[in-house]
C-alpha positions as CSV (number, residue, x, y, z in Angstrom):
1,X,-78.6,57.9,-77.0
2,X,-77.3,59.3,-74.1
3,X,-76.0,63.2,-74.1
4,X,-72.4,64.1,-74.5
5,X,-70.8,64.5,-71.4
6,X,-68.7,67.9,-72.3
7,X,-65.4,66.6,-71.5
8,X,-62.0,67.6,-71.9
9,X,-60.1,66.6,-75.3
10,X,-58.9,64.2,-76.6
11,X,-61.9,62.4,-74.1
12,X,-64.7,64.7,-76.0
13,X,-63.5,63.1,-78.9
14,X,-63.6,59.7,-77.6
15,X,-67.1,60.6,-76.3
16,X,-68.3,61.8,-79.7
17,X,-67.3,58.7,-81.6
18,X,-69.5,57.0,-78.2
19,X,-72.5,58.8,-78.8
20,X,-72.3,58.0,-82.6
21,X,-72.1,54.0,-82.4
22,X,-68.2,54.1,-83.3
23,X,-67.1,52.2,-80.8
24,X,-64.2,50.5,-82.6
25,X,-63.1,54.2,-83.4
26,X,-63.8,55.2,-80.1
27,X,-61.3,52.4,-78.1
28,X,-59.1,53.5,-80.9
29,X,-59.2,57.0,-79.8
30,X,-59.0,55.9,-75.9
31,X,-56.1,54.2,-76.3
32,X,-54.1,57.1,-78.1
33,X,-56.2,59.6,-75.3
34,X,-53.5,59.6,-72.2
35,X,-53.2,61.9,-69.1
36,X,-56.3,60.9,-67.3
37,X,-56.9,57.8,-66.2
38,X,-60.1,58.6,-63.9
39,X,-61.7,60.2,-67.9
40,X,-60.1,57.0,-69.8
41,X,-62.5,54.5,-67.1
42,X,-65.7,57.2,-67.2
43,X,-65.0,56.4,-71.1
44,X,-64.8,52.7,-70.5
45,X,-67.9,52.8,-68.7
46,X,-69.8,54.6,-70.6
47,X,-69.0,52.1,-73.2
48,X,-69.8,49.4,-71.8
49,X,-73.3,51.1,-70.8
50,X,-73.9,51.3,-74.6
51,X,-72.7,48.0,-75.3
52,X,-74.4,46.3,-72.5
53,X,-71.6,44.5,-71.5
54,X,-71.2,46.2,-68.4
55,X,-74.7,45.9,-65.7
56,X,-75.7,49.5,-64.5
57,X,-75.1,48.7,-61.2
58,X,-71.7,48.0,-62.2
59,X,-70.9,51.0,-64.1
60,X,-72.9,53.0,-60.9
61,X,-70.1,51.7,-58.4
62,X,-67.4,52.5,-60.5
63,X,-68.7,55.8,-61.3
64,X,-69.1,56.2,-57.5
65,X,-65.4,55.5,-57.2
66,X,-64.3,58.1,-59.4
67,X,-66.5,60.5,-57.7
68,X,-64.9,59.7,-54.4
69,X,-61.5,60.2,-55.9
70,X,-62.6,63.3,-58.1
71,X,-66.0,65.0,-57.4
72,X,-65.4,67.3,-60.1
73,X,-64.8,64.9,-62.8
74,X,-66.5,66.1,-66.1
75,X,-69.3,64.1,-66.9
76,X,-69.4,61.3,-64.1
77,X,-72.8,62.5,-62.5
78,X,-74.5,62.8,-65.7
79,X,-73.2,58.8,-66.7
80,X,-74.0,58.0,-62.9
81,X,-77.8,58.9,-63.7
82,X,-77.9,57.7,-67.3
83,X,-76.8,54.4,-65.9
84,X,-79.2,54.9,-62.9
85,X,-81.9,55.4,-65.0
86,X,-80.7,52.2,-67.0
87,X,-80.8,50.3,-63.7
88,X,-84.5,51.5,-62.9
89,X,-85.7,50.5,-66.2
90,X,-84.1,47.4,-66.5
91,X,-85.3,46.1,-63.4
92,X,-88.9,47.1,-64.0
93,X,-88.8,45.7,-67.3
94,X,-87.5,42.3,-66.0
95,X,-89.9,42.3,-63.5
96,X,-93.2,43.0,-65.5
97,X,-91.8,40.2,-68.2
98,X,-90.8,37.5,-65.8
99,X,-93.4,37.4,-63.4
100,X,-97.1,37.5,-64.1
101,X,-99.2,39.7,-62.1
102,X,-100.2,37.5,-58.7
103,X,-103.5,35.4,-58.6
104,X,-106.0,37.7,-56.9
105,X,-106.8,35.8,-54.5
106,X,-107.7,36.3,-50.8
107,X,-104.4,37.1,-49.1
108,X,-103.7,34.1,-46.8
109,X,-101.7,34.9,-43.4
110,X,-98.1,33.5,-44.8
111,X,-98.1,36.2,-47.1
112,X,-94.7,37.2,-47.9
């Protein structure tokens, strides 16, 4: 699980409920959490992280949005290298299950 990301209530809340697996209780809580819209998509993100319905490199360029807009935004640089770190281990692990390591044979000169 990923850490907490020390945010502001209601959004620590929301975040809690996040880091516990709740997330029925935790779009629940979202949608009652107004007043920041830039902490409400962080949220949304970091759900989707968890969920896995939204790709790291997804949730990295929305993150990087809301940095642009709000370089102090609680939590958005610790969920911008959780979901980096996602990223990094999802392509490595869909690299060493998809392709077998190469022949080793001699390297010809159309080598890619």
């Amino acid at each position: 699980a990923m850490a907490g990301l020390n945010l502001p209530e209601p959004f620590a809340k929301v975040d809690d409920l996040v880091e516990q697996g709740d997330m029925t209780g935790a779009r629940a809580a979202l949608a009652r959490a107004t007043g920041n819209a830039a902490l409400t998509e962080l949220l949304e993100v970091k759900m989707g992280l968890y969920e896995g319905t939204l790709a790291p490199q997804l949730a990295m360029n929305r993150l990087l949005n809301l940095m642009r807009q709000d370089a102090k935004l609680p939590g958005a640089h610790a969920l911008y290298q959780e979901a980096s770190q996602r990223s990094y281990a999802e392509r490595e692990s869909s690299l060493s299950h998809s392709h077998p390591p190469p022949p080793s044979a001699p390297k010809s000169g159309s080598s890619k």
